[in-house]
N, C-alpha and C positions, 0 to 999 in steps of 0.2 A: 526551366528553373535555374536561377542563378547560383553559382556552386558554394555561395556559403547561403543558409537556409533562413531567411529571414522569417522571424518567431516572431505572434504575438501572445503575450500572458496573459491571460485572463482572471485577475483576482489577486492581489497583494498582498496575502493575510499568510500564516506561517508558510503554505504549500509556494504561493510565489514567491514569497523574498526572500525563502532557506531555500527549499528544495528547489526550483529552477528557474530562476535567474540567475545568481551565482557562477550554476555548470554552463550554461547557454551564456551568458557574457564570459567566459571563461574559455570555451574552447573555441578554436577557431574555424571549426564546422558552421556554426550556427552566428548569425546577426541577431542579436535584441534587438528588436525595432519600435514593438509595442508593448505597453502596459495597460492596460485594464482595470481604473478600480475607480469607484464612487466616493471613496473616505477620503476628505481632506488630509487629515494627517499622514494617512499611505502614501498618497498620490504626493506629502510632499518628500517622503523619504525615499520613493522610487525615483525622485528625478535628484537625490543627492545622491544615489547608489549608482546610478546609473543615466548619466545626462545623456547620454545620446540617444537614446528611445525616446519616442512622441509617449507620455504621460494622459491616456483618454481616461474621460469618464465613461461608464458602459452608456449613457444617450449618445455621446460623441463616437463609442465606438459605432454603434449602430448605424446610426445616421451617416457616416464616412463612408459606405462601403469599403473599409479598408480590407476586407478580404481580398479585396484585386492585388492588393502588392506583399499579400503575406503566402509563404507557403507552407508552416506548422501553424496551430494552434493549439494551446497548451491551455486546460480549463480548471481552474485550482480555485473555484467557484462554488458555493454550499453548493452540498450533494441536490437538491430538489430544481438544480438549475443546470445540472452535468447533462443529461441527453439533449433537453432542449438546445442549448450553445454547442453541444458535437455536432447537432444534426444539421445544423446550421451550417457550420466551417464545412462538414462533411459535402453538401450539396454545393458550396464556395468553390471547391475544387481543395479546401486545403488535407492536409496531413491532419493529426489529432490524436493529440494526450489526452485524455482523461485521468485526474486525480483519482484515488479511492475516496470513496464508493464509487465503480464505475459507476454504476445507476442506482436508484431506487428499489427497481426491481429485474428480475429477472427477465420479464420480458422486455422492458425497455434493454437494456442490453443485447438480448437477443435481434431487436429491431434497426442497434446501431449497426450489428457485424453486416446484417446484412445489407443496409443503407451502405457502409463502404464497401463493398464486392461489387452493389452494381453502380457504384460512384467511380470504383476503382481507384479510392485512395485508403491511403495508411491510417489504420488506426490501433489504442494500441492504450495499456492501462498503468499507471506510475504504481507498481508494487515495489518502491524501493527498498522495502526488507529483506527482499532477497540479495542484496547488498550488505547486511549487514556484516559487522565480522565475526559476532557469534554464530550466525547462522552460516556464514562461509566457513567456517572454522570447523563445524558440526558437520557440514555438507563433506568433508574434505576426511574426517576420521571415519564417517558412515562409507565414502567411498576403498578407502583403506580397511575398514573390517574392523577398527581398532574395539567396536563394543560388542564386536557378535552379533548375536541374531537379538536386533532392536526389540526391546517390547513395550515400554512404554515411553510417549515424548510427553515432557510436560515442561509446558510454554507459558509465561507472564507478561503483561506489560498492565504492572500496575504505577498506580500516582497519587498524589493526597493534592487533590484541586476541589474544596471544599465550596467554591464560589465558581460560578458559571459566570466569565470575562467576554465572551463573548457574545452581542446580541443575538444573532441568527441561532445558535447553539441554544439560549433561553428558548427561543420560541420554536423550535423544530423540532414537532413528531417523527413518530415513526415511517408515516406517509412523504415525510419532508427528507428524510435518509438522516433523521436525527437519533443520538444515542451512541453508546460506545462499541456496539455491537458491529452497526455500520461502519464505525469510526476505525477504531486498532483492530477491529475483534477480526475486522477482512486481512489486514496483514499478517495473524496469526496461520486463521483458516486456511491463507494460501500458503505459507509456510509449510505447513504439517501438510498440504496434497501436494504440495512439492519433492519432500522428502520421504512421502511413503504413499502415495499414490489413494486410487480411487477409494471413495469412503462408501460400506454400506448400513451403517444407523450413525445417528445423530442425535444427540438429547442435549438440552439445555435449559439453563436457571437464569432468572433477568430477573432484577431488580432495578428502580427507582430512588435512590437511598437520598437524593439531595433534595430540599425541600421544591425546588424553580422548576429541577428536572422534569422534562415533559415526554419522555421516552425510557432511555436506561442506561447508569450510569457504574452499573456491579453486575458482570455476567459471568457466566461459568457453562462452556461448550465440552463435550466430551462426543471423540468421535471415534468408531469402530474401522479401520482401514479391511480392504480385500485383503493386505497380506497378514493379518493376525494384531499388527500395530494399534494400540490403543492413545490416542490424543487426548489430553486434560489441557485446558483452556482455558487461562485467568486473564478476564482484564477489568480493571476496579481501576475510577477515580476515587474511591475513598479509603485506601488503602495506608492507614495510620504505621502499617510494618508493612514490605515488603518483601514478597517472596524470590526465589532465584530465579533470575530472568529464563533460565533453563537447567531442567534437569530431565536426563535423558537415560535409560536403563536397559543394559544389554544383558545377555547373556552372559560376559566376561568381565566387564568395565562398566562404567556408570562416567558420562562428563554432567558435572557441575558449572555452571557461571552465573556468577551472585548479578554482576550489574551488565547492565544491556548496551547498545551501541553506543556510540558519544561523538558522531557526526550529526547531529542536529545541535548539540552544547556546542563544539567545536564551531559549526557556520554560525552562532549566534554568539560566540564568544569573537569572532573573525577570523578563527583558521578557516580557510577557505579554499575551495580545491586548487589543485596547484603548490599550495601548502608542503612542504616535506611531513610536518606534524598531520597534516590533515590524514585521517582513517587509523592512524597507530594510536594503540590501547598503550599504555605504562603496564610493566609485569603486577604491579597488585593489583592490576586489573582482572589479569588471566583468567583464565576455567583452571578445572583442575579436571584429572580422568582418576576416576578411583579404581584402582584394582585391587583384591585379596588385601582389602584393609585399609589402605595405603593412599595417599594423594599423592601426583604428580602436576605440577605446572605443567600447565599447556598454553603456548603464545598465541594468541589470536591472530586470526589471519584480517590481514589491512581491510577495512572496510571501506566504500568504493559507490558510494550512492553515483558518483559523475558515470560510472559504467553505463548507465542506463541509458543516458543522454549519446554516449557515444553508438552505445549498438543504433541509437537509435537513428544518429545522422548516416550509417551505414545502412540503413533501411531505408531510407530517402532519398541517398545518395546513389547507391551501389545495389540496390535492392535485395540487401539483405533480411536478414530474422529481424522479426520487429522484437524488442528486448522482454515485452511481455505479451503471450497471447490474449487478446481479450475474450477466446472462449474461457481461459482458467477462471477469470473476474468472474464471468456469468456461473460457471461452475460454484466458486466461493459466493453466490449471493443466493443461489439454489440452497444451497447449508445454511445460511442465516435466514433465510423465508422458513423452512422445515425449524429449526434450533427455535426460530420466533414462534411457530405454530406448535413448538411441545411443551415452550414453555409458559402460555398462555393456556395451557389445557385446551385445544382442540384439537384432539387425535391420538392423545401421548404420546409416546414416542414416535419418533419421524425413524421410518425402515425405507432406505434408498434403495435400488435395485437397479442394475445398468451401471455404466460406468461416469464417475466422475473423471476432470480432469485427473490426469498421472503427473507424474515427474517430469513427462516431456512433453504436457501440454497440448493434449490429443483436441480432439472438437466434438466427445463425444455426448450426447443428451444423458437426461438422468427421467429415468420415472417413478414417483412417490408412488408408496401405496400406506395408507396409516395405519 
């Protein structure tokens, strides 16, 4: 492998033109070499963004065998197209991102980990929320003790997108990894097994509220952790008021923070990594920690979506940790299959038993019983 990693993207739609091309023509681990996408108009802002990569269509990619001279593939591709295109690079001999959702279902996830072990390449699932600065920020006072013994986390990511902009998203069920559930509701889920490890019940609420929506576009996940932690889980496109992107409740303190990250505004406004601006929040931004009455500012810690990209050229490079386990993905997709099954009424409530992924990202199975 030649020692900077020559990358091709697969898909050009928020996931590739924000989230990684940017960090990938950015550091200098990685060569952009290819881009991936069928839409004229993508395809012509990816060669204004970035002229030095070959600009394919997916028939040209296909037809090229260009897997011979790539050594990442990164797939930022509707979710009903993420395993087939992993499994693909995976048998290519390449390395492999997958976007969230990593898959559809659970089992196709469980089918890639195992396809790379005996491929014996890298693969590995773009959670960049765990980048975020709220969530770093949060990570950082839970490590410190500053709230006491946690008891409840409660997580948002709502929006007021009253019109479905996107074709694929119009037309994509649930079978298609369509709906908000799959969409943000993975970045939550992994969040909360991140910071308080394995879960043993699950229930949830899904709604359809948009007239086009062909899945679900208003959910509400509430999960029960093994240490006592209770998760409450918002994510609404139709969210005419907005709740606090987190609000987290200890024993001593309580942290507040009204609005959520602003490294995806930033790479679309064109602070870009590299940036001094890029990942710093302005103080009215802040959280606040409440204690005995009281609010204090609390500065957000720099938010850091490029991390990802780096652990990850350290993982290809150097053979290090890949920056996300893709058991944790299958673990958060096990939760939204169960959250889907309680909140369509067959089973009620979903009671997990076994260990879900933890904090540190174990490879442990989960077995339902209803």
């Amino acid at each position: 492998m030649a020692q900077r990693i020559r990358t091709a993207v697969l898909g050009y739609g928020l996931a590739g033109s924000v989230f990684h091309a940017p960090p990938i023509a950015a550091l200098e681990q990685f060569s952009l070499d290819v881009i991936v996408t069928s839409d004229p108009t993508r395809a012509a802002a990816a060669k204004l963004a970035h002229p030095d990569a070959r600009v394919l269509s997916r028939n040209e990619w296909e037809l090229a065998r260009s897997h011979q001279n790539i050594d990442l593939v990164v797939v930022g591709t509707p979710p009903a197209t993420h395993a087939p295109l992993a499994s693909r690079a995976l048998k290519s001999g390449c390395a492999v991102v997958v976007d969230k959702p990593f898959a559809t279902t659970s089992a196709q996830g469980e089918a890639l980990i195992a396809l790379a072990q005996e491929s014996g390449q890298i693969l590995t699932t773009y959670q960049n929320r765990r980048w975020d600065g709220e969530y770093l920020t949060l990570k950082k006072m839970l490590d410190d003790g500053a709230l006491g013994e946690v008891r409840r986390f409660e997580s948002r990511l709502e929006r007021w997108q009253p019109v479905i902009t996107k074709p694929w998203k119009a037309q994509a069920t649930v079978a298609d990894g369509g709906g908000i559930l799959f969409d943000l509701g993975t970045h939550l889920i992994d969040q909360a097994l991140q910071l308080f490890g394995p879960v043993e019940r699950a229930h949830g609420e899904l709604a359809a509220r948009r007239p086009a929506e062909m899945a679900d576009d208003d959910a509400f996940v509430a999960l029960e952790h093994a240490n006592g932690v209770v998760s409450h889980l918002w994510i609404n496109l139709n969210a005419t008021h907005k709740g606090p992107r987190l609000r987290v409740l200890g024993s001593e303190a309580a942290y507040v923070k009204a609005d959520g990250d602003q490294q995806e505004a930033q790479i679309l406004a064109g602070i870009l990594p590299g940036n001094p601006r890029y990942g710093v929040e302005l103080p009215e931004q802040w959280g606040e920690l409440w204690r005995g009455g009281r609010a204090h500012p609390v500065p957000t810690e720099r938010g850091n979506f490029t991390r990802f990209h780096e652990l990850l050229a350290d993982a290809i490079l150097f053979g290090g940790p890949v920056p996300v386990d893709p058991a944790d993905s299958v673990a958060g997709l096990r939760i939204v299959e169960e959250v889907r099954r309680s909140a369509t009424g067959q089973g009620g409530q979903a009671v997990l038993s076994g260990a879900i992924t933890g904090p540190r990202g174990s490879n442990a199975t989960v077995e339902v019983s209803p």
